[in-house]
C-alpha positions, -999 to 999 in steps of 0.1 A, spaced: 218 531 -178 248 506 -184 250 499 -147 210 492 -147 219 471 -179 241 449 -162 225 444 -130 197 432 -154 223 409 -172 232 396 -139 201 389 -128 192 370 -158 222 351 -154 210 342 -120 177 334 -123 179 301 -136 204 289 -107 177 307 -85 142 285 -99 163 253 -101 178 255 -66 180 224 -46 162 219 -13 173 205 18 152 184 41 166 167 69 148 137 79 148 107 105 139 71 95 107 70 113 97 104 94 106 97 62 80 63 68 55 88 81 63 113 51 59 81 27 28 66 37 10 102 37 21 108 2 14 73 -9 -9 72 -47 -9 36 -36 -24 43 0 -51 65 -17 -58 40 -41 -65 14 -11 -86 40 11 -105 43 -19 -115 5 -26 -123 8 16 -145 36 6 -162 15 -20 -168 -16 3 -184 8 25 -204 20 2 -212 -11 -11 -224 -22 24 -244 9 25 -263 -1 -2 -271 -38 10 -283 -24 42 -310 -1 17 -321 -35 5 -337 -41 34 -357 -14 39 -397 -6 25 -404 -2 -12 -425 28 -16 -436 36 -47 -467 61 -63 -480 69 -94 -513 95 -107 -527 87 -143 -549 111 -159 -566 96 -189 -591 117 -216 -612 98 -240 -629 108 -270 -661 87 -277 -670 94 -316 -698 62 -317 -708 72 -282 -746 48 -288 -741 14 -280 -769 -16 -288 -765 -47 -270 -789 -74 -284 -824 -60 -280 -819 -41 -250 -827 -3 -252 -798 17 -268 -772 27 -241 -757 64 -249 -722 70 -237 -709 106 -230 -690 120 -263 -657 125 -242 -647 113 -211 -621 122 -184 -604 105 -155 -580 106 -126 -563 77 -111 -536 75 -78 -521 45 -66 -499 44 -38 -484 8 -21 -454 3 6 -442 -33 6 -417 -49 30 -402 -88 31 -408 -101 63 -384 -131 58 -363 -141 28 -347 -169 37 -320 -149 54 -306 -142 24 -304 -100 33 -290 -102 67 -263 -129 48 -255 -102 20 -252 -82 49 -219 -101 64 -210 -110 36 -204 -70 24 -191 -64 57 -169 -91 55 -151 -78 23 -150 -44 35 -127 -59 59 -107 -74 34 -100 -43 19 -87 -24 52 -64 -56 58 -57 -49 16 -48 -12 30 -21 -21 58 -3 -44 38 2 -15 13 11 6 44 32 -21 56 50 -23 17 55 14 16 71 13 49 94 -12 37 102 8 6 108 39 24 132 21 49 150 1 20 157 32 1 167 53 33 190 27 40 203 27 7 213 64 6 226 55 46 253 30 28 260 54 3 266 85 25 285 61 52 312 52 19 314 89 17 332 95 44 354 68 42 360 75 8 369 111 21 388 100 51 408 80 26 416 105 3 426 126 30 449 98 44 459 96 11 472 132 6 489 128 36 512 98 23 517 110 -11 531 148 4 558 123 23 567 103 -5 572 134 -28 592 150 -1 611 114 6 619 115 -35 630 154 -31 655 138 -5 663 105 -23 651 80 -2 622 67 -25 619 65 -65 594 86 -87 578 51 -92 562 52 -53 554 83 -60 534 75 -92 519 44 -69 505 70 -44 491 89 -72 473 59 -84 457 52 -56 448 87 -53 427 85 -85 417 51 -78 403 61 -50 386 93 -64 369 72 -93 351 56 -63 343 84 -52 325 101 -84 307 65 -86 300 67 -51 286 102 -57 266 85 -89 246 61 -69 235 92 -42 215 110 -66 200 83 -75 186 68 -41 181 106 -34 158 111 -66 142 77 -59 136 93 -21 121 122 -32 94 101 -54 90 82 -28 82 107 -3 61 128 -29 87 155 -21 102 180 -53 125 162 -68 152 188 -68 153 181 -29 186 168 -17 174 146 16 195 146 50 195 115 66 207 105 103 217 67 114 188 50 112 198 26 136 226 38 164 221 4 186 221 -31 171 185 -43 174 190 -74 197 177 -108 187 147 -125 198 134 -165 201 126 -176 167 92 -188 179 83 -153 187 86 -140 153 67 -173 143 34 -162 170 40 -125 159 36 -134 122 5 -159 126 -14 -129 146 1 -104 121 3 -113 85 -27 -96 69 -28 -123 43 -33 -149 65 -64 -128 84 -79 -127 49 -79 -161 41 -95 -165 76 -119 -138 62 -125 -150 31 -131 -184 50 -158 -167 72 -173 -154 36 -171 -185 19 -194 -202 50 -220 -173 44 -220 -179 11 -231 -213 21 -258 -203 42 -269 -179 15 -271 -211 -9 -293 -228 12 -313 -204 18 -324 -205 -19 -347 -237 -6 -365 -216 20 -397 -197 11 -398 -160 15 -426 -139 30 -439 -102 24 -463 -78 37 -481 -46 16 -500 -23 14 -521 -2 -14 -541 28 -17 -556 39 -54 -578 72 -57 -600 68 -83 -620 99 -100 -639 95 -129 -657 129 -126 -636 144 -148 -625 175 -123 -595 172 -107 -613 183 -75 -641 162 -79 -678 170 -65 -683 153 -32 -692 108 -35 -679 112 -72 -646 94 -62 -637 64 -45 -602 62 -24 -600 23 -14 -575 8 5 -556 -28 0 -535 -46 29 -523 -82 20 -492 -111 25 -474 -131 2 -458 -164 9 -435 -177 -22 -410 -208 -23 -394 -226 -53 -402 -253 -43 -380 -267 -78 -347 -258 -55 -349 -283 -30 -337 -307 -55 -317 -286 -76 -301 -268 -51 -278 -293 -36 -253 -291 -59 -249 -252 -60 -243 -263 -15 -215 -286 -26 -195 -260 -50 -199 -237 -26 -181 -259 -4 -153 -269 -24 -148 -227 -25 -144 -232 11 -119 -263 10 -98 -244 -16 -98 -213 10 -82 -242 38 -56 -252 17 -47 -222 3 -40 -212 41 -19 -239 45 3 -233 14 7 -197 28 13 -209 62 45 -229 51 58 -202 31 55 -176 60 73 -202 82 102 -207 57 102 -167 49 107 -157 85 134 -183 91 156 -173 63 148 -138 77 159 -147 110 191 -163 94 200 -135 75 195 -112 102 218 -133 124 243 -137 99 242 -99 98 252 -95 136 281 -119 127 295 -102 99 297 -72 126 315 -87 149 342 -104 126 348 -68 109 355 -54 141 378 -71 146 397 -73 109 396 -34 117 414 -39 147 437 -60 126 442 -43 96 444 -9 115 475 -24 134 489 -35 99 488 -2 92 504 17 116 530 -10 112 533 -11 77 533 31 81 566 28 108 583 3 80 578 30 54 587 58 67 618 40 79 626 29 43 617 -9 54 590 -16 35 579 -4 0 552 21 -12 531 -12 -23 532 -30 8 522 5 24 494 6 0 480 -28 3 479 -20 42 460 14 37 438 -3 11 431 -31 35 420 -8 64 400 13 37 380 -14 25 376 -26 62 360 9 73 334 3 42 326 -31 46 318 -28 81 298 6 73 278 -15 50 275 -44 69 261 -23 98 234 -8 73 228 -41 60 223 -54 95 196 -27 101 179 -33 67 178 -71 80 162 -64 107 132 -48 95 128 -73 65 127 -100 94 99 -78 114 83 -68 77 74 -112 76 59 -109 108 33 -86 93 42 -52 114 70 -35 108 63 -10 138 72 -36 172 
């Protein structure tokens, strides 16, 4: 019993630890966007305004089909003063109670209303499109997030290891300092230096350690993953992405950018809309037919030429004719809709331009910053080694040997980041063409 007892206990003990154990899910860059955009509430939320247009459009194209309607009445009267004297006529009698069945059925179609359906038509269909182009710019966002935040943790993970690398370089140099006090060639005070740093650089390190489960819980939002899962990520970007023309981001953006295809949209809506207007002027023409069954036998099967079934076909030709005249100025609103649309393109246009070529900047500033922290590497890692000889050689002191270490420590980070960054610049340039995916 006490060994069952404590088994229990242990159990309990573990179980928490057990429910609340983190997850591990390695992931590439291009997965994690796939992983993002399947799980986005946003993405859902633009499939379901598509949805909607459609559904709209649906219902534009039931406008234009027949009416069809029917009806059957069936009518009892009660005839209390059933004698009736008109004048000095004979009296006519009238039945005490009456009964009565009555059917009408009619179809009616609209021949020609101006053009008015057929223009609600595009003009549905137009917005539907609208709203996919509304659905891969969301796409195109979430992409972006995904990527930011991947290469977020990327920078993070990337100071981890120097951080470690550090602290092991660090262990290293503070074991020979303690071993040159032991043998009197150093004071306790480079001793205590090295130990400094040693914290120093561990502080980073917990901060460092911070700002991952951060991006990591932000990641697993993201992603619409548990929350508890800690996320493996590879180098997003092994190569450095190689710069193209300017002008071909420019052509890429202008075919691209989804809000500039719904301004041209919206443009093409804007000129049915006109139509539409004008069509208000135009007369409208409709076709119909009617059947009624009347049957005032009082049976509902009545005896036979005791019902009459006739049958009505006609047109109609309407026109306001009041909207030729007030019409005109609904035509010119309309068309200052459509000017607005023009220079609302424009003001877009320029700002796309400008966005792209501060992209473009940035991204080759990026590549620059690269290449001059390769080479401070190569500098400061030569420093080092020197400044390491001098030391150990009781030529220099433990401060100049930690200003070199530092030097080549912050290097190793900076140019870790400045890779990442470099990346990250890269798809923000292709994320102003309109496509992240080229």
């Amino acid at each position: 019993m006490i060994h069952k007892s404590i088994k229990l206990s242990f159990l309990a003990f573990l179980l928490p630890g057990l429910l609340y154990a983190q997850e591990t899910k390695k992931l590439s860059l291009q997965e994690a966007i796939a992983l993002g955009i399947e799980n986005s509430k946003n993405l859902k939320l633009s499939q379901n305004k598509i949805d909607q247009a459609i559904a709209n459009l649906n219902v534009v194209k039931d406008n234009a089909l027949p009416t069809a309607k029917a009806s059957f009445l069936y009518n009892h009267a009660e005839i209390p003063t059933n004698t009736l004297i008109i004048g000095g006529a004979d009296p006519l009698h009238l039945p005490k109670r009456a009964d009565a069945f009555v059917g009408t059925a009619a179809v009616e179609e609209l021949i020609y209303g101006g053009g008015k359906l057929r223009y609600a038509e595009e003009s549905t269909k137009l917005l539907t499109e609208v709203a996919r182009l509304d659905a891969d710019k969301s796409k195109e966002e979430i992409s972006y997030a995904v990527i930011n935040t991947y290469y977020s943790l990327f920078k993070v993970l990337q100071s981890k290891k120097v951080v470690a690398q550090n602290l092991e370089a660090i262990a290293g140099q503070l074991k020979q300092s303690q071993r040159f006090f032991e043998q009197g060639i150093v004071t306790k005070n480079d001793v205590l230096r090295f130990q400094l740093q040693q914290a120093n650089i561990s502080l980073t390190g917990m901060e460092i350690e911070n700002n991952r489960k951060i991006i990591n819980y932000n990641l697993d939002i993201l992603l619409g993953l548990n929350e508890n899962t800690e996320i493996e990520i590879s180098d997003p970007d092994k190569e450095i992405k190689q710069l193209a023309p300017l002008s071909n981001y420019m052509e890429a953006a202008f075919a691209s950018r989804q809000e500039l295809k719904q301004l041209d949209l919206q443009n093409k809506l804007a000129d049915v809309n006109i139509k539409s207007v004008k069509a208000n002027t135009l007369p409208t023409v409709g076709v119909g037919a009617n059947l009624y069954y009347i049957n005032p036998s009082g049976s509902f099967i009545p005896p036979t030429n005791q019902y009459i079934v006739p049958i009505t076909i006609g047109a109609n030709i309407s026109w306001n004719i009041g909207n030729l005249w007030t019409n005109k100025n609904k035509v010119s609103e309309a068309r200052i809709q459509q000017k607005s649309i023009d220079i609302q393109k424009d003001l877009i246009s320029d700002n796309v331009k400008t966005e792209i070529n501060k992209n473009y900047q940035d991204y080759k500033l990026a590549l620059s910053k690269i290449s001059v922290l390769e080479t401070s590497i190569a500098q400061a890692t030569e420093n080092d080694k020197l400044l390491e000889s001098k030391y150990k050689n009781n030529v220099a002191s433990a401060i100049d040997r930690i200003d070199a270490e530092t030097l080549l420590y912050q290097a190793k980070i900076n140019l870790e980041l400045a890779k990442a960054d470099a990346g990250l610049a890269y798809y923000t340039l292709l994320k102003s063409t309109g496509k992240i995916s080229q």
